[in-house]
Each structure stands twice: as structure tokens, then as C-alpha cells.
N, C-alpha and C positions, 0 to 999 in steps of 0.2 A: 860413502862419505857422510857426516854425522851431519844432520840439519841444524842449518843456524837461523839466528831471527835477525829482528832489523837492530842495530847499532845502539838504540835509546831502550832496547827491551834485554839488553844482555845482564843487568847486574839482577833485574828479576827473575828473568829467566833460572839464573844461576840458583839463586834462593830458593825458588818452586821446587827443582828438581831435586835439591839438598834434601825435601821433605816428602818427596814421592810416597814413601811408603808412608808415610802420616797424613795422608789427604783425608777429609770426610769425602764425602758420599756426594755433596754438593757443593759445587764454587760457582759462586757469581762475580764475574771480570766484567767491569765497569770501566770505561774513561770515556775520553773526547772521542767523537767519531773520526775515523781518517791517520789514527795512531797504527794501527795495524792488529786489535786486541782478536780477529776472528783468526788473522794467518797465526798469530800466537798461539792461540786455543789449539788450531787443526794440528800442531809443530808439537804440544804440549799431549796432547791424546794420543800422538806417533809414539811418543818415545816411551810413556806409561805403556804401550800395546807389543815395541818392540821386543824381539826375540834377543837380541844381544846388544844391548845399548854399548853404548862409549863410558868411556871411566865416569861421568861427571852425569849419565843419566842420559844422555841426547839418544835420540833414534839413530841407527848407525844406518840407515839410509840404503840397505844392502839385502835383509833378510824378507823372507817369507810375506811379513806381517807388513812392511817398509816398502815394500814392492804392491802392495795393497792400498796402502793410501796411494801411491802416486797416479794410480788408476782411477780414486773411489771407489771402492770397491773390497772396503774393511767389511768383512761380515759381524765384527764386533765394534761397526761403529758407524753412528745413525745423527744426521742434522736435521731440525727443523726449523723449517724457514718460511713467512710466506711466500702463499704463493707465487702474488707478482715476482718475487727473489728468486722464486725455484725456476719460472721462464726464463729470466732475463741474465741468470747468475751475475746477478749486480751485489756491492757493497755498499750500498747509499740507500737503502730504504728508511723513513722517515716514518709520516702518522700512520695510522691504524686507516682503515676506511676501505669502501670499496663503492660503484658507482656505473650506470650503465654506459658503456660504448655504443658506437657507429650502431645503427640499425639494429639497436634493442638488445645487445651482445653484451653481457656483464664482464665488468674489466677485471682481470685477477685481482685476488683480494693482496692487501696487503697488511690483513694481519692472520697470527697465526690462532690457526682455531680449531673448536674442540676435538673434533675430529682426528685432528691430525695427530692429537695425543693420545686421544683413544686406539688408534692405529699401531702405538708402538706396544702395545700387552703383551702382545705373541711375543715381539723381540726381544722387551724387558724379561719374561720370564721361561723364555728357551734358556737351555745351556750355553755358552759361550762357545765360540770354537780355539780361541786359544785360551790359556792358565791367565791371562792377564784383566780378564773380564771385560766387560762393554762398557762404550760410552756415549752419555746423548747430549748433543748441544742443542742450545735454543737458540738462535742469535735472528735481528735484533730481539732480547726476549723481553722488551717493552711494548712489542708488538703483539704477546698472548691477550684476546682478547678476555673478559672478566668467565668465560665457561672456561675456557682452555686453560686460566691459568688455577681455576679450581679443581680441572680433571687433576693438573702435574701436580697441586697441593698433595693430593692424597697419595702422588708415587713419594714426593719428597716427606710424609709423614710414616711413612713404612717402605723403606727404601729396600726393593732386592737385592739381593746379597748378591754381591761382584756384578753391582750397577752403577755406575759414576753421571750426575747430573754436571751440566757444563753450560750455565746462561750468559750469553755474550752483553751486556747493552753498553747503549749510547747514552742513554736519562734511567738510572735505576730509580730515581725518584717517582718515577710513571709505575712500578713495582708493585704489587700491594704487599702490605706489611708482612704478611702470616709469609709470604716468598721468601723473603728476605732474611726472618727471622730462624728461616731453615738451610740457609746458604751462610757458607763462609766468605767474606768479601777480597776480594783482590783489585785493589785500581792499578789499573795499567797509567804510567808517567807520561805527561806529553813531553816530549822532547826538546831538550834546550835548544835556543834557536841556532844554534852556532853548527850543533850537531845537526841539526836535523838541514841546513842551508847545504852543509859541504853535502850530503847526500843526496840532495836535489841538485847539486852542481855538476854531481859524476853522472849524473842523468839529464842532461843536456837543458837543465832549465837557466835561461838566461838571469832571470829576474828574481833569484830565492826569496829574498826580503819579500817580496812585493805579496808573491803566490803565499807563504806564510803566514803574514798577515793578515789578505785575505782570508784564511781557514784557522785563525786560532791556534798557528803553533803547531798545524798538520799535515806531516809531509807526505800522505797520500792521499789524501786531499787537494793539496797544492801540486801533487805530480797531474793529478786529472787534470787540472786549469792550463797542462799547456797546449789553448786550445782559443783560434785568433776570434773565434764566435761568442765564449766566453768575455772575451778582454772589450769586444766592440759592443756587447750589450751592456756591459757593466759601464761603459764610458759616456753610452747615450746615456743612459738611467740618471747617474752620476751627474753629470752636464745639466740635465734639466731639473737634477734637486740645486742644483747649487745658482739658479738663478734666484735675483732677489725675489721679483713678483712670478715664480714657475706655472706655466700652462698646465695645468693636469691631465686634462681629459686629451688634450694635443700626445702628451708626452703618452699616454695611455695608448692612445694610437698608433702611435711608435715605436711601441714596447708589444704588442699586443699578441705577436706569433711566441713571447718566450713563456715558456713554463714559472707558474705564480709561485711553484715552492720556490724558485730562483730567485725571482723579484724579490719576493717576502723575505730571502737571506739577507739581498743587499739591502733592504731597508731594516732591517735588522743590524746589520751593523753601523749601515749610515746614523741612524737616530743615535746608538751606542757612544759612536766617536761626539756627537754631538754632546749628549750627557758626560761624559768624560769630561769634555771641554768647556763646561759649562760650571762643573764641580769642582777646577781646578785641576783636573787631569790631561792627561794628554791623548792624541790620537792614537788607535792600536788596531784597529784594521785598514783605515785607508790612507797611509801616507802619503801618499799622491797629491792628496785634497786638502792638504793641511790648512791652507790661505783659505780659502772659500770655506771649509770648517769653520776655520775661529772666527771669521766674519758674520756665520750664519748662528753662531752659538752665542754671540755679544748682544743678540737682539733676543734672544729669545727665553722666555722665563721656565726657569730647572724643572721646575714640577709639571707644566704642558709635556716637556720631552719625554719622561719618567711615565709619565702616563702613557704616552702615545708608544712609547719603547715597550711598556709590558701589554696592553693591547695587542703589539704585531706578536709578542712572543703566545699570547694565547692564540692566536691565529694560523700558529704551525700542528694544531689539532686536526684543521679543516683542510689546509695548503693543500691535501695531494686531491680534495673531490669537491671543488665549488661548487654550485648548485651552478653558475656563468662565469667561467675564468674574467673574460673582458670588465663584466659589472664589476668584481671580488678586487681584482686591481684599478679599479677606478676609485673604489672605497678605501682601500688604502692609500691611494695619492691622495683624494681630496681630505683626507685625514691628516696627511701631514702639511698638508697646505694651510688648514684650517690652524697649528700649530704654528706654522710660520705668520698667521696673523695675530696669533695674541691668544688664539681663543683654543679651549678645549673639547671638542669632538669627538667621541668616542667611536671607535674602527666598525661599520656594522658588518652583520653575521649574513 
């Protein structure tokens, strides 16, 4: 049976495959994270690799090469992922960074490095095993740290013949230019909310709007949230932003066992709905809180939020290795506390 993708990815899907045989040598596939752009890729490199595709290009899901991916275990087809991704075979990796664990134990890295690029020579420059060439994916590849993504510079400036490059990201902005300027761009579409609800509906999520919301429009994203530890940390957090005069270092208390890239989401989009609401927009990640929003946005002046909003956004650099989890989210509470007084604070490092 010929492999499909997800329902928001089919009119590109179609297009791509229309041009198979006119691909260059590199494409960078960029969108929102939680779209599904790496299942696409792996779904995309199947069918390129396939021995007898289906009339319209798709992998026929049956042969030699197709019997190969569902194992991993294509000999003409190599991912590179950080590490921490390569233990955890997770879809959610974030910053760059890496930092020591429990009893002096270094935590896998999570970005991807020079090494790991230097590793693929042999494979780049073996023969293929099938007529259809090889393919390498980088995904997240805003994750190459600045050696790693100088080694790939030099595969993507003299590309071997029947070598296909394939960079997944989430921020191609984080990119550097000479990357970019050697890849063909492909954005993968977030999916309309309508669509992307009924498909979270046939997957037993009660609440689509809500989970969507949350994630920007991302339906696997929003499928991960249906999860009651998710929904009851987000409610305390929530609760003690929306008090007039809010406790911080209490609420930091109380907050203190969840992981700070988490926090750092929700105050990320808390402050957002705020500035929205302050600009004359409206809420778009937490409908729930619409009342205690416009309440807390009537008092508070545009430009303190705007500031405090791009602050947290530079602080998903550090999110995944604080030097003190506990301290790093006490600085961002009392950052936005400092906000709800009038006054401007900037987030410390």
C-alpha cells in the first residue's frame, strides 16, 4: 500500500512529487514545529528511494527498498540528529546546549556536531546500493552547531553525485546564510484549524480548540498534551499569573519539579495573549483566560509587555541548561511581576 501523509500535507506532498526528478541536491523544509515536516521528509525520501512507486510517485510500501525504511535500515539513507534525540527518539528538541548530570555525568548533547558530519564521508562517497542514490537528513538542523554546520557547508558546496541533502527545521532563521543560500526552501503549511480539530477528534482528544491553541495551530503537538499533568501544571501556573498582586517566589514553589523549557512556553504565550490584548487584538493561545486576560492587559502599558515578551523569547537559547532551574524561573516570575507593576526589568541570564 502506497504511503500517505497527514491530511494538511497532501496538496504539497502532490506538488513535490510532480518534481521528483527536478529536485536539486538540497532542500530545506522549514515550518512550525508539531506540523509533522520530519514524518513528511522520511515519507518523501521513501518514495525518491522506491523500486516501483505508485502512478503519482508515492512509495508503494511493498518493495525491497520500502521493506527497508520500515525497519531503518535503508543502506542508502542516513539521519542526523542530536544526540539527546538519538537516545530518546523524541520529536521535540529545542536549544543547542549541553551540561553536566547527576554525579558529574555529561547529559547528551543536543546539538548536532562536527563529528557527526564528519562520520558520513565513507557513506557520502561509497556507491549507492540502489539506482536511486542516497539521502541525508539533518533534522532539527538549527541544531548544527557553527563547526558542524561549516563541515556540511563544504558537502553542500561540492555536492556528490547521487547525494541528496534533506534539513528538517523548526527556526531556519537560527540557519546561517551561506546554509541557506545553498538549499532550496520548502515551508511546510500549518494546518487550518478546522482540519487539523477533526483529526485530533478521530484521536480521541476531547478538547481540539483548546490543545490547538495551545500549540499554535499544531496537531501533534496538541495530540502530545493529552496528558492530565500537562493541563494541571498549566492551570496552577495560569491561576497565579492571573492574580492581581501574584506571589512569585510562592508560585515558583509550586511550580518547581516542572521542566523550565515548559514554563518558559507558557509564559510565552501568556505575555503574547497579553500584548495582543493590549494592541487591540485578541486572544489566540489561551481562551480559557480570556476575562482575567483583558483585565490584566487594561492596566498594563504595551511597551513593558513587548519587552518582557521578547526577553522570554531570547531565553529559549538557555531553557534546555540553566546554570539553577529553581533560580532561572524565579527570574522570570519576578520579571513579569515587575511588569505587572509599571515597571521594566529586564529577564536575567
Amino acid at each position: 500500500m502506497p504511503v500517505d501523509v497527514f491530511p494538511w500535507q497532501t496538496e504539497q506532498w502532490r506538488a513535490l512529487l510532480a518534481r521528483r526528478d527536478r529536485l536539486p541536491h538540497a532542500l530545506l523544509f522549514s515550518g512550525r514545529q508539531g506540523i509533522g515536516k520530519i514524518d513528511f521528509v522520511r515519507k518523501f525520501a521513501q518514495s525518491l528511494a522506491c523500486e516501483t512507486p505508485a502512478a503519482d510517485g508515492a512509495a508503494c510500501g511493498n518493495c525491497q527498498s520500502c521493506r527497508w525504511f520500515a525497519t531503518n535500515s535503508h543502506p542508502d539513507y542516513r539521519e542526523i540528529l542530536p544526540e539527546a534525540m538519538r537516545q530518546t527518539e523524541s520529536d521535540t528538541a529545542e536549544s543547542p546546549g549541553e551540561a553536566e548530570g547527576p554525579a558529574g555525568k555529561r547529559k547528551p548533547s543536543q546539538e548536532i556536531r562536527i563529528d557527526d558530519v564528519r562520520d558520513l564521508q565513507d557513506f557520502i562517497f561509497l556507491t549507492s546500493h540502489q539506482r536511486h542514490g542516497k539521502t541525508i537528513v539533518f533534522y532539527p538542523a538549527e541544531t548544527l552547531n557553527v563547526n558542524a554546520a561549516n563541515a556540511l557547508l563544504k558537502n553542500l558546496e561540492e555536492p556528490p553525485a547521487g547525494t541528496r541533502f534533506m534539513l528538517v527545521s523548526h527556526r531556519p532563521s537560527e540557519l546561517p546564510a551561506t546554509i541557506h543560500s545553498r538549499c532550496q526552501k520548502i515551508a511546510l503549511s500549518t494546518p487550518a484549524t478546522e482540519v487539523a480539530a477533526q483529526w485530533l477528534r478521530a484521536r480521541g482528544i476531547a478538547e481540539p480548540a483548546l490543545s490547538l491553541a495551545q500549540t499554535g495551530n499544531a496537531p501533534l503537538l496538541a495530540l502530545s498534551l493529552n496528558d492530565d499533568d500537562f493541563w494541571r501544571q498549566r492551570k496552577a501556573l495560569l491561576n497565579g499569573l492571573a492574580q492581581h498582586e501574584p506571589e512569585m517566589l510562592a508560585l515558583a514553589e509550586q511550580l518547581r519539579d516542572i521542566h523550565p523549557a515548559r514554563l518558559l512556553g507558557w509564559l510565552q504565550r501568556w505575555s503574547y495573549d497579553l500584548l495582543r490584548l493590549r494592541s487591540g487584538g485578541s486572544v489566540r493561545y489561551n481562551p480559557d483566560y480570556q476575562k482575567p486576560l483583558a483585565q490584566i492587559a487594561g492596566r498594563l502599558r504595551a511597551i513593558d509587555l513587548a519587552r518582557y515578551h521578547r526577553l522570554l523569547l531570547r531565553e529559549q537559547r538557555s531553557v534546555n541548561h540553566p546554570l539553577n532551574a529553581r533560580l532561572y524561573l524565579e527570574q522570570l516570575l519576578l520579571g513579569y511581576a515587575a511588569v505587572m507593576r509599571g515597571e521594566s526589568v529586564p529577564v536575567a541570564r
